[in-house]
PAKOLTI-214615 format. One record per residue: residue number from 1; x, y, z of N, C-alpha, C, CB in turn. Coordinates in steps of 0.2 Angstrom, whole numbers, plus 2048, in hexadecimal, padded with zeros to 3 digits. Glycine has a CB too. Example, Ala and Ser with C-alpha at 12.3 -4.5 7.8 and 13.67 -1.06 7.14 Angstrom:
<recs>
<rec num="1" n_px="842" n_py="7E4" n_pz="827" ca_px="83E" ca_py="7EA" ca_pz="827" c_px="842" c_py="7F0" c_pz="827" cb_px="839" cb_py="7EA" cb_pz="82D"/>
<rec num="2" n_px="840" n_py="7F5" n_pz="823" ca_px="844" ca_py="7FB" ca_pz="824" c_px="840" c_py="800" c_pz="827" cb_px="846" cb_py="7FD" cb_pz="81D"/>
</recs>
This chain:
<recs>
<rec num="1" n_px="7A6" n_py="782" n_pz="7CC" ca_px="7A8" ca_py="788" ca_pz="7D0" c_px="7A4" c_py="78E" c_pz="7CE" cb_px="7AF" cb_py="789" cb_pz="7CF"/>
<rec num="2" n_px="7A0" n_py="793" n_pz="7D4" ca_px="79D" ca_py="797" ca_pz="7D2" c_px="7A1" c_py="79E" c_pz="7D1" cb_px="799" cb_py="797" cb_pz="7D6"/>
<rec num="3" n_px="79E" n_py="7A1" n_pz="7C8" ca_px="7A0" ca_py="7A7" ca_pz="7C8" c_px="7A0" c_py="7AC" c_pz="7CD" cb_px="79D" cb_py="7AA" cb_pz="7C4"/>
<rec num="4" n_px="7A5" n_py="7B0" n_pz="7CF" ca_px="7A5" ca_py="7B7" ca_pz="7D3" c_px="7A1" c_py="7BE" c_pz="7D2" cb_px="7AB" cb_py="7B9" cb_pz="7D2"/>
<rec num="5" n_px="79E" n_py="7BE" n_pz="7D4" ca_px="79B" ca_py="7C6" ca_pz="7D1" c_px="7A0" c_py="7CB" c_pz="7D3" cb_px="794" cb_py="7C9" cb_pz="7D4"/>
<rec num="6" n_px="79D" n_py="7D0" n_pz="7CD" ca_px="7A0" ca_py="7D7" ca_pz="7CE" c_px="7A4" c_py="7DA" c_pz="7D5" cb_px="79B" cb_py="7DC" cb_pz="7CD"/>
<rec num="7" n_px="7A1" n_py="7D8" n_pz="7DA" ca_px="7A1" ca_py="7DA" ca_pz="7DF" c_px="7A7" c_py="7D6" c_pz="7E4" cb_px="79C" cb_py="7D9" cb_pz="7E0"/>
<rec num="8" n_px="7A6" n_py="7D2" n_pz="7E3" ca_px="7AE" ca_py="7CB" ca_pz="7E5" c_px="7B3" c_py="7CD" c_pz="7E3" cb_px="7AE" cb_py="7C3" cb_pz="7E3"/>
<rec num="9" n_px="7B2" n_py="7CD" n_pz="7DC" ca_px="7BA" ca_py="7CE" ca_pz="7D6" c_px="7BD" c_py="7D6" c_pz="7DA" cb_px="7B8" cb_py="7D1" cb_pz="7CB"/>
<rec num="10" n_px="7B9" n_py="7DB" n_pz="7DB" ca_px="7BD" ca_py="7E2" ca_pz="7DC" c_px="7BF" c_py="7E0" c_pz="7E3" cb_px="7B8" cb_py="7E9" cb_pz="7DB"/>
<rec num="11" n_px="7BB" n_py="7DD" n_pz="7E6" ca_px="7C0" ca_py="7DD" ca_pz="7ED" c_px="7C6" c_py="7DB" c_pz="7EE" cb_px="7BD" cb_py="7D9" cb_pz="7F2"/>
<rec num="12" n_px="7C4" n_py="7D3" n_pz="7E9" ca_px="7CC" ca_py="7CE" ca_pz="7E7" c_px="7D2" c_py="7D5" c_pz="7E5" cb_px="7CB" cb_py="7C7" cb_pz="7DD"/>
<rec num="13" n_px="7CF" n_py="7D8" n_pz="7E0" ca_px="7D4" ca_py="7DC" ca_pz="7DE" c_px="7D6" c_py="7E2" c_pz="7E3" cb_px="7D2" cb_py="7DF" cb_pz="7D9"/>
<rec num="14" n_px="7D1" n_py="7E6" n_pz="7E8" ca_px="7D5" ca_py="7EA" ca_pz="7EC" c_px="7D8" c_py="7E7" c_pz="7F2" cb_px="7D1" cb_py="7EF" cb_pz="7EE"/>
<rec num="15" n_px="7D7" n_py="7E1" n_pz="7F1" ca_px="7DB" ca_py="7DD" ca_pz="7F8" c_px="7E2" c_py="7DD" c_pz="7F5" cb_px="7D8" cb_py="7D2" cb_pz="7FA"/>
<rec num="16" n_px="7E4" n_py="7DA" n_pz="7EE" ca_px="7E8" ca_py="7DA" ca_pz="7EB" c_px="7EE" c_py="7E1" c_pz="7EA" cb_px="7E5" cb_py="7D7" cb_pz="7E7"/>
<rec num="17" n_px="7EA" n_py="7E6" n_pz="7EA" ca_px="7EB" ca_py="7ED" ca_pz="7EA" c_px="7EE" c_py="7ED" c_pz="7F0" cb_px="7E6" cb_py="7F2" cb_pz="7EA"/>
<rec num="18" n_px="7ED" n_py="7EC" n_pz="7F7" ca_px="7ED" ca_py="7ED" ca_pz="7FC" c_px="7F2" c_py="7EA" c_pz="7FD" cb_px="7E8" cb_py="7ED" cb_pz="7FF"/>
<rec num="19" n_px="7F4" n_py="7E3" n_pz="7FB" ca_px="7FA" ca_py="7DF" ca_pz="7FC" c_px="801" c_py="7E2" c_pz="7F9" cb_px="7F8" cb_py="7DA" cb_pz="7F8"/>
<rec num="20" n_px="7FF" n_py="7E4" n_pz="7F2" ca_px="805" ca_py="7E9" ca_pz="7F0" c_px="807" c_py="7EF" c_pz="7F4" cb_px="803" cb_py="7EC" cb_pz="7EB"/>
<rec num="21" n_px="801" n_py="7F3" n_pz="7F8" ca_px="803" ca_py="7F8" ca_pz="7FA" c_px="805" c_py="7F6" c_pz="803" cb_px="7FC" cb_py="7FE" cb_pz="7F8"/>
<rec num="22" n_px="805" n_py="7F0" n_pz="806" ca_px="807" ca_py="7EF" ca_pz="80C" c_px="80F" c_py="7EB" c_pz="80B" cb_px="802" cb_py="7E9" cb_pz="80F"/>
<rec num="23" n_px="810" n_py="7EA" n_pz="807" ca_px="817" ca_py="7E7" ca_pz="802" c_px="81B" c_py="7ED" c_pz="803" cb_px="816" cb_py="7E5" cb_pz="7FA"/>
<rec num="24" n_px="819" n_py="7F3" n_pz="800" ca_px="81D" ca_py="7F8" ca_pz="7FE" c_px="81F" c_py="7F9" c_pz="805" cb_px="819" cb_py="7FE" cb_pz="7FA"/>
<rec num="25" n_px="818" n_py="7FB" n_pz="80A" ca_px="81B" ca_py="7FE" ca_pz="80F" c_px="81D" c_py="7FB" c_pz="813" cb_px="818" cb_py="801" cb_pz="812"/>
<rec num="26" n_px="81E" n_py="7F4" n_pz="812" ca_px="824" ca_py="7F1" ca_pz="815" c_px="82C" c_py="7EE" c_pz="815" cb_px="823" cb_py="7ED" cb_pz="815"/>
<rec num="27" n_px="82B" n_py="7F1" n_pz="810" ca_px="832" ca_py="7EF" ca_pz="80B" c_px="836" c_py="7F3" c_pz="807" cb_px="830" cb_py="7EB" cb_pz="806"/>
<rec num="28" n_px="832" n_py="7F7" n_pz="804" ca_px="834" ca_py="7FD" ca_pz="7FF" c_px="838" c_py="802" c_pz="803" cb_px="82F" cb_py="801" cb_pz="7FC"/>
<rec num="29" n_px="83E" n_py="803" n_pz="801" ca_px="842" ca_py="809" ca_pz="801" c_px="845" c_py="80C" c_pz="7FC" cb_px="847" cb_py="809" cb_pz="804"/>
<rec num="30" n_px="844" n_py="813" n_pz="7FD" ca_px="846" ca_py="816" ca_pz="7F6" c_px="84D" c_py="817" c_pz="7F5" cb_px="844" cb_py="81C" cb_pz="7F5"/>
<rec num="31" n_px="850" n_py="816" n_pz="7F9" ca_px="85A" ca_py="816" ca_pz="7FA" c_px="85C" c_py="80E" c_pz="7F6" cb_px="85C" cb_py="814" cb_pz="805"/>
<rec num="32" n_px="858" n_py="808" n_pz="7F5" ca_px="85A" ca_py="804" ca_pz="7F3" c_px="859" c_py="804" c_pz="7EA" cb_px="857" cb_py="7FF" cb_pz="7F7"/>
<rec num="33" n_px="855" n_py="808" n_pz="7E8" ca_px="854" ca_py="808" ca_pz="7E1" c_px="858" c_py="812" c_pz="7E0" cb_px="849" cb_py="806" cb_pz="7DE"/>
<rec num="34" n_px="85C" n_py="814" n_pz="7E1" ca_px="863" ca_py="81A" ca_pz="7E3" c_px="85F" c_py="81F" c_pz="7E3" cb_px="869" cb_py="81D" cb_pz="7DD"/>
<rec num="35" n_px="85B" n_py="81F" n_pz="7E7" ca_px="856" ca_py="826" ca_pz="7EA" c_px="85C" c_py="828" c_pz="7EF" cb_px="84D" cb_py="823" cb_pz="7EE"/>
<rec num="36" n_px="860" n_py="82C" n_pz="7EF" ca_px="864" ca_py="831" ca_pz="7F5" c_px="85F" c_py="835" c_pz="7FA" cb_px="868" cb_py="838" cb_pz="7F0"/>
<rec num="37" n_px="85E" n_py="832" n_pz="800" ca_px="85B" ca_py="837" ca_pz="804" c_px="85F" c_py="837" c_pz="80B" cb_px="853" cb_py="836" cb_pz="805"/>
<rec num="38" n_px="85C" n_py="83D" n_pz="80E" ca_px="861" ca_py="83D" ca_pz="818" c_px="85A" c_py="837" c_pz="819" cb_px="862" cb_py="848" cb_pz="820"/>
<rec num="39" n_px="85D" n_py="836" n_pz="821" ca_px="858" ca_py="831" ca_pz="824" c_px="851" c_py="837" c_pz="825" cb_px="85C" cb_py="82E" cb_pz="82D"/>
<rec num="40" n_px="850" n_py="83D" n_pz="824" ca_px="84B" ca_py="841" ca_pz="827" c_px="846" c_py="841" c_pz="81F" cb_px="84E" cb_py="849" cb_pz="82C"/>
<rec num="41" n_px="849" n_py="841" n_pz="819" ca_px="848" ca_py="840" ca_pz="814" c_px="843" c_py="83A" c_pz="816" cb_px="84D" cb_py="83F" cb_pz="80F"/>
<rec num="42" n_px="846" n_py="835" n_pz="816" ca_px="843" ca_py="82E" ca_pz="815" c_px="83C" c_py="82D" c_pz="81B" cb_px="84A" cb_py="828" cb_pz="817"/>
<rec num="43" n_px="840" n_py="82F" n_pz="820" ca_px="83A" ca_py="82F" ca_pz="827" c_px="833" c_py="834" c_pz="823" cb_px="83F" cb_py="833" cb_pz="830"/>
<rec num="44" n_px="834" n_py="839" n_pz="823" ca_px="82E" ca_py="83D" ca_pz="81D" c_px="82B" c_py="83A" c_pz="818" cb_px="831" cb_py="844" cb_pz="818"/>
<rec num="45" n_px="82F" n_py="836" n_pz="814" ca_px="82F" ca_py="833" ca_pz="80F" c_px="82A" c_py="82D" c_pz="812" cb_px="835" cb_py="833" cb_pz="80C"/>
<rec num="46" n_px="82A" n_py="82A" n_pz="817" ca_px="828" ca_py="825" ca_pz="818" c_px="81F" c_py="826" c_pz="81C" cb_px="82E" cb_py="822" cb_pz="81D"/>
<rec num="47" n_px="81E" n_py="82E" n_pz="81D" ca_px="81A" ca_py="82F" ca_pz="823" c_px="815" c_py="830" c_pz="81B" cb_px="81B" cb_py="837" cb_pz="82A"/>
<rec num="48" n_px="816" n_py="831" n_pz="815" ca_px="812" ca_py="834" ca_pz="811" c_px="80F" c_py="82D" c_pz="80F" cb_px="815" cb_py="839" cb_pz="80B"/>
<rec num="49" n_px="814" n_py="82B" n_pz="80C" ca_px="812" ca_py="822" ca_pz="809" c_px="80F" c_py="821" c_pz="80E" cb_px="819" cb_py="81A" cb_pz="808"/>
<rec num="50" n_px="80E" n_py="81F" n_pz="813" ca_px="80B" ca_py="81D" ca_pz="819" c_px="803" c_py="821" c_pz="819" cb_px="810" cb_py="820" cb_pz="820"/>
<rec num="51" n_px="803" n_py="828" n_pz="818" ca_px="7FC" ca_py="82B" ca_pz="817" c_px="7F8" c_py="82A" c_pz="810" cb_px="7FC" cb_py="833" cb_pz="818"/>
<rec num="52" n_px="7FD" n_py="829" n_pz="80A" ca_px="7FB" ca_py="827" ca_pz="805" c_px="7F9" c_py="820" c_pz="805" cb_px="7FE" cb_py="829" cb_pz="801"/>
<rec num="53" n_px="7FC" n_py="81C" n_pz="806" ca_px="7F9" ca_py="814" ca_pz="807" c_px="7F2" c_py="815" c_pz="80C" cb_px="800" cb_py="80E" cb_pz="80D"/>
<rec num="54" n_px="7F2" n_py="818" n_pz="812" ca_px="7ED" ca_py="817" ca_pz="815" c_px="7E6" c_py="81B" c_pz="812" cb_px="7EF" cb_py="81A" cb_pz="81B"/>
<rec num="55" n_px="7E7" n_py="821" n_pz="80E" ca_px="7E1" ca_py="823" ca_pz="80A" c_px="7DF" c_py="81E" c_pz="804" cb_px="7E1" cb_py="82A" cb_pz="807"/>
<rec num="56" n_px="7E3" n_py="81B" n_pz="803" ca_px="7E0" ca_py="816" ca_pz="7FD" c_px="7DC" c_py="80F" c_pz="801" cb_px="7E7" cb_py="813" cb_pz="7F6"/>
<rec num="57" n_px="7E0" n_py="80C" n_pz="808" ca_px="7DB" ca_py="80A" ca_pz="80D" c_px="7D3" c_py="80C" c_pz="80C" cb_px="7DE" cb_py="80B" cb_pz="813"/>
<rec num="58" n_px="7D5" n_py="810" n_pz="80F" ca_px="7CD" ca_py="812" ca_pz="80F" c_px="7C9" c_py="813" c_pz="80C" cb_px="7CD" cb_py="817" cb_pz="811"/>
<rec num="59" n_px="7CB" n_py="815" n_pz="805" ca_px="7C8" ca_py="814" ca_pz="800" c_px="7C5" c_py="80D" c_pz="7FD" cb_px="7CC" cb_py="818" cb_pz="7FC"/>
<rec num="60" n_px="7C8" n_py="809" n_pz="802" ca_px="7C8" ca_py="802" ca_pz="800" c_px="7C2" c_py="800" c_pz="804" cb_px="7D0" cb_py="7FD" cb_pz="801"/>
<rec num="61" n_px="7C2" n_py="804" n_pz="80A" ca_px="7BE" ca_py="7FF" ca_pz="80F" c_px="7C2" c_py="7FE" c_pz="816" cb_px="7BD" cb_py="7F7" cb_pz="80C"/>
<rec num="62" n_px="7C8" n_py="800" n_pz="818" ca_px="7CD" ca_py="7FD" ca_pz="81C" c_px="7CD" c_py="805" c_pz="820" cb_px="7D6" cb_py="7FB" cb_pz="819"/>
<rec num="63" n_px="7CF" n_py="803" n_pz="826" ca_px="7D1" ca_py="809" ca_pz="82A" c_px="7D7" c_py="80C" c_pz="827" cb_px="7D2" cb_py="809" cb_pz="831"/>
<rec num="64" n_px="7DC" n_py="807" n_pz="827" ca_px="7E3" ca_py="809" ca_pz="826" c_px="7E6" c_py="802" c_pz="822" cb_px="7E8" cb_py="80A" cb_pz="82F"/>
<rec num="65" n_px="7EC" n_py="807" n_pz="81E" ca_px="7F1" ca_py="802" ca_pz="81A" c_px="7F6" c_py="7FD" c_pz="81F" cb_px="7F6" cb_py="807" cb_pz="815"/>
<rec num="66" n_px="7F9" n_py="7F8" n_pz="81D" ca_px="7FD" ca_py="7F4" ca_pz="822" c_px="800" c_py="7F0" c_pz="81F" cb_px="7F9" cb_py="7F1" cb_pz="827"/>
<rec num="67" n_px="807" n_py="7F2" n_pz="823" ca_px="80C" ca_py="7EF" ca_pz="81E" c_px="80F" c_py="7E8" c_pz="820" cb_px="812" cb_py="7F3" cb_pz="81D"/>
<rec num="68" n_px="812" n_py="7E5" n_pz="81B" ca_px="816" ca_py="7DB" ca_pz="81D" c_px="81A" c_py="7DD" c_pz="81E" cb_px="816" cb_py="7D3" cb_pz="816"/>
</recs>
């Protein structure tokens, strides 16, 4: 089996990043681990995660983050 270069492995790994961070935004709520917010809290709360996922995209190579 041929070794990976440097170059393969970081991708494996920001793909893997990217996986975590599409998980979150699919799944995660902060109400389920006793985060108290109103719905307008959460909806805010949701628009930021959403811009923060998407700048680390980018930083990756992606246009945009995307969640499962």
């Amino acid at each position: 089996m041929p070794k990976m270069t440097r170059t393969e492995l970081k991708r494996k790994a920001q793909d893997a990043l990217m996986n975590g961070i599409a998980n979150t935004l699919g799944y995660y709520d902060p109400r389920d681990c006793g985060v108290e917010m109103t719905e307008a809290e959460l909806a805010e709360f949701r628009e930021i995660i959403q811009r923060e996922a998407d700048r680390v995209a980018r930083l990756f190579g992606y246009e945009s983050a995307w969640s499962n």
